[in-house]
N, C-alpha and C positions, 0 to 999 in steps of 0.2 A: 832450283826453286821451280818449284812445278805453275803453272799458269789458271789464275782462278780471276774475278768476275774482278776483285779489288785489285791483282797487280797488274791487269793486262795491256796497259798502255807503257807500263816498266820495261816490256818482253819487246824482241823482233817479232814482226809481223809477217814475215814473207814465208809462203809458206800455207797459210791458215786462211781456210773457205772464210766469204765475207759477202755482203748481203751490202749494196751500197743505196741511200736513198736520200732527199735533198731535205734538210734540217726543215725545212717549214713548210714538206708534205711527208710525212713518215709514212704514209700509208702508200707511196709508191716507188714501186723498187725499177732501179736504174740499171741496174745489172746485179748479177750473181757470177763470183768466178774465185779465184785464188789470185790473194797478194803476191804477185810477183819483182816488186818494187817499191820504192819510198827516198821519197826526197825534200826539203825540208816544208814545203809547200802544197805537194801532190803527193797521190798514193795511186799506182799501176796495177791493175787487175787483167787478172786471164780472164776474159769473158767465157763462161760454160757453152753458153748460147754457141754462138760464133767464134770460138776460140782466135780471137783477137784482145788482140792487148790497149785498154780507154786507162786513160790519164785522168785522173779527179782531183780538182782542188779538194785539201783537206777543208778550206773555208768554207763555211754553206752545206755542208756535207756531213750526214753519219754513217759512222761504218761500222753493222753489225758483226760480228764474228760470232763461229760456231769453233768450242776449244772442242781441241785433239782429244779422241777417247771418251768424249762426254755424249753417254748413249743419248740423253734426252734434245739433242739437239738445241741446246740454250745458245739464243742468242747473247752476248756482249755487246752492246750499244758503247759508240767513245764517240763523242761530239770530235770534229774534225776542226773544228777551231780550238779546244781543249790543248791541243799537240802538235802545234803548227811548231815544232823544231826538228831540226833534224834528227834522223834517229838515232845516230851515237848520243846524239844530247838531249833527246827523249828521254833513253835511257837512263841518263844520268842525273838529271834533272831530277825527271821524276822520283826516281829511287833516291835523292837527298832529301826530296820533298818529306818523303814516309817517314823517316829515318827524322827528321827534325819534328813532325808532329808526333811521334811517339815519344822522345824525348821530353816534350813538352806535358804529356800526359803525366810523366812521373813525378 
């Protein structure tokens, strides 16, 4: 399943440029780097900058993403309290989540 605007919090993250900035100033960016980790409370970024690796609580936190291959550069905004679980049950969560409101639509 290829990774689009509506399943990207479904997906592993590591990996994928991300743009980090604090839920209640969006207009300032904290860093820019690649997810390098994830834990069920924080999310580990390579800083571009200084290629050092910052710890971010998911709480209080959005974390923009740019998807793989997508020329225009779109960011993905996912509130960081949205996803406070771990990411095997991120995963799975979520993807029950979909999977029961589509059900529901029929």
């Amino acid at each position: 399943m290829t990774r689009t605007d509506g399943n990207l919090p479904q997906h592993e993250w590591i990996g994928l440029d991300v743009e980090v900035t604090r839920g209640n100033v969006p207009q300032k960016t904290l860093c820019r780097g690649v997810v390098v980790g994830e834990t069920r409370n924080t999310v580990m970024v390579r800083d571009c900058a200084s290629s050092t690796e910052r710890r971010f609580p998911k709480s209080g936190h959005v974390f923009s993403f740019t998807l793989p291959g997508d020329d225009e550069n779109r960011h993905v905004p996912i509130s960081g309290s949205a996803v406070r679980f771990r990411p095997e049950d991120r995963v799975k969560r979520l993807a029950s989540r979909s999977k029961n409101k589509s059900r529901k639509r029929r």
